[in-house]
C-alpha positions as CSV (number, residue, x, y, z in Angstrom):
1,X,115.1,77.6,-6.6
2,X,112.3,78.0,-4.0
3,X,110.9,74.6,-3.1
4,X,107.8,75.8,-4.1
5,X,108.8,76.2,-7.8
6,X,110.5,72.9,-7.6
7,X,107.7,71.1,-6.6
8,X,105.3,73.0,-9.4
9,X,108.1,72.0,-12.2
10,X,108.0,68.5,-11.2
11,X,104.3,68.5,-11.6
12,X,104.3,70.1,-15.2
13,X,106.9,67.9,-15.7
14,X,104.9,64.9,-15.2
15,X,102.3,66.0,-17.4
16,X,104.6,66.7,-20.0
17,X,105.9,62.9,-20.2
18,X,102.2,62.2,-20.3
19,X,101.5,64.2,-22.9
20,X,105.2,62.6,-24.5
21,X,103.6,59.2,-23.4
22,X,100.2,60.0,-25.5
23,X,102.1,60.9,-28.9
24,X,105.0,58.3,-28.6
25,X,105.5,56.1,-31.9
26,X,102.9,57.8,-33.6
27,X,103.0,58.5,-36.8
28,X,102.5,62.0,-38.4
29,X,99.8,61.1,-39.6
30,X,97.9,60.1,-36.9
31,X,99.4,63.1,-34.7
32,X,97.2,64.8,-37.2
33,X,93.9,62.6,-36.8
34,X,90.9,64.8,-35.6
35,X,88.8,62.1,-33.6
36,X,85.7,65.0,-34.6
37,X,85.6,67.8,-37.3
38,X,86.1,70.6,-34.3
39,X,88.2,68.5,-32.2
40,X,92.3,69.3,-32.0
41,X,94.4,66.8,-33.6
42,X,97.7,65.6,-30.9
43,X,99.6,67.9,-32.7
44,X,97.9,71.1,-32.2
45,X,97.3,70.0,-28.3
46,X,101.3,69.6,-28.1
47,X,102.0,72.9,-30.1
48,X,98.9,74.9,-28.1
49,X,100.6,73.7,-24.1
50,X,103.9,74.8,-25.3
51,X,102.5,78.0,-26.7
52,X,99.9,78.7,-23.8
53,X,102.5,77.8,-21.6
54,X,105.6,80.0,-22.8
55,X,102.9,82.7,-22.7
56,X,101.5,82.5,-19.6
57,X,104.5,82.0,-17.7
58,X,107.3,84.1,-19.9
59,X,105.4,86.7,-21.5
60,X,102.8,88.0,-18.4
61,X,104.5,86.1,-15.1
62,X,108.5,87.3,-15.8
63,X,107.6,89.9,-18.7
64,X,109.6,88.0,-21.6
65,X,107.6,88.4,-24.9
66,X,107.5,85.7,-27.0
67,X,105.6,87.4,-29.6
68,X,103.3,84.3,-29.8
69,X,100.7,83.8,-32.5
70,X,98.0,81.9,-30.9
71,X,96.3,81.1,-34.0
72,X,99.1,79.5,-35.9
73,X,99.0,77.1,-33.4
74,X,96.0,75.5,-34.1
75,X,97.2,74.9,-37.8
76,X,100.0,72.6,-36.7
77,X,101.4,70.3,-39.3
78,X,103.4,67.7,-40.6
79,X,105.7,67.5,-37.0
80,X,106.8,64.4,-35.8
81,X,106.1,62.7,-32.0
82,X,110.6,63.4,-31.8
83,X,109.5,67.5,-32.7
84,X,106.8,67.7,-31.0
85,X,108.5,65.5,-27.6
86,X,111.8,68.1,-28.2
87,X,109.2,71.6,-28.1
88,X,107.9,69.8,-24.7
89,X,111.3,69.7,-23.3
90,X,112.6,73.4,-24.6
91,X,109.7,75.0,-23.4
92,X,110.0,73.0,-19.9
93,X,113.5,74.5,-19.7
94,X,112.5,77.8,-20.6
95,X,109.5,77.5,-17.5
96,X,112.4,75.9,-15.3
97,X,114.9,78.8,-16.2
98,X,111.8,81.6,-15.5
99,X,110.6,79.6,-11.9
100,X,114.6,79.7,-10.9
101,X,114.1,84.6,-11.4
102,X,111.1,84.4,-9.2
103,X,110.6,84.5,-5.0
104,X,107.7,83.4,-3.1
105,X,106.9,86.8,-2.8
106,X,106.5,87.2,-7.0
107,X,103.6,85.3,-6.7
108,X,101.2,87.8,-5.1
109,X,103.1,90.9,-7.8
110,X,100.2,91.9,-10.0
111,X,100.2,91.5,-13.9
112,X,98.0,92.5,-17.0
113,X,96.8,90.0,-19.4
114,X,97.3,91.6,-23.2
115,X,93.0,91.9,-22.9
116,X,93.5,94.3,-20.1
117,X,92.1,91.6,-17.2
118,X,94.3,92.3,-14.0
119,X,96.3,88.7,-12.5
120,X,98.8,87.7,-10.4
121,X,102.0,85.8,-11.4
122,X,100.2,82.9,-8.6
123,X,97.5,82.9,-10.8
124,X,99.7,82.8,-13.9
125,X,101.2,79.8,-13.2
126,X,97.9,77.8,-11.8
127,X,96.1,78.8,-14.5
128,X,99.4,77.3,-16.6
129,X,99.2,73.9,-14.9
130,X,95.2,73.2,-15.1
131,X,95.5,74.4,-18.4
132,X,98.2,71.7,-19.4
133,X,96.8,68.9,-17.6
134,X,93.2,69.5,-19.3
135,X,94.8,69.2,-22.6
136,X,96.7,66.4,-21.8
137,X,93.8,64.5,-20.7
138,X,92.4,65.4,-24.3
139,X,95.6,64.0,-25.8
140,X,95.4,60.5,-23.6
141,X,92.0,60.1,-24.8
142,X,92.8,61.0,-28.2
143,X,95.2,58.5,-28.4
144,X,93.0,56.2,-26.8
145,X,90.4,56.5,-30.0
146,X,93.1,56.5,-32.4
147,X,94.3,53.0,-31.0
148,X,90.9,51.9,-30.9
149,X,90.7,52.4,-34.5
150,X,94.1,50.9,-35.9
């Protein structure tokens, strides 16, 4: 693999065990807590990188549909911190297993987003990363307010 893509999986990587560090030991229950009525409980967040994730890196970057269904994954329910940990580390071997197809020069190769917007498999995969690493920061203060409560 390019050292490019080896450095960019050991960066999602690290947000991944923080967003495995956020959830650890938690009950399902509180996985489920909503801090606010429109706010996403832990296990939505978890369930919503892996999806956004697979998506924007397997189905438009390499062209591997997953046939995801965004929606559903904002109803997440009754997963554990071990399921929700283990659909962290199968989609981070997925990404690792899509960065190992792809050159330096796949970065620049155009791609179109299901609503028609035109991006590039570079953009894909920033996009991917700022994307996990907001919702992490909404899982670490999540489980901030849920410790502050118990």
């Amino acid at each position: 693999m390019e050292q490019f893509y080896t450095n960019y999986l050991e960066r999602l990587q690290r947000l991944h065990d923080d967003a495995k560090a956020a959830i650890e030991g938690m009950s399902v229950q509180s996985l489920e807590y909503q801090p606010v009525s429109d706010a996403n409980s832990l296990s939505v967040l978890v369930v919503h990188i892996a999806g956004a994730e697979r998506f924007w890196i397997g189905d438009v970057a390499i062209k591997d549909p997953s046939n995801r269904n965004r929606d559903s994954e904002f109803r997440a329910a009754g997963l554990s911190a071990t399921d929700l940990a283990n659909r962290l580390d199968a989609n981070l071997s997925y990404i690792q297993q899509a960065l190992e197809s792809l050159s330096l020069q796949d970065l620049e190769q155009p791609r179109n987003t299901p609503d028609n917007r035109r991006v590039t498999v570079g953009w894909c995969l920033a996009h991917t990363l700022a994307h996990t690493a907001n919702h992490v920061g909404h899982m670490q203060l999540t489980r901030q307010l849920i410790s502050k409560e118990e």
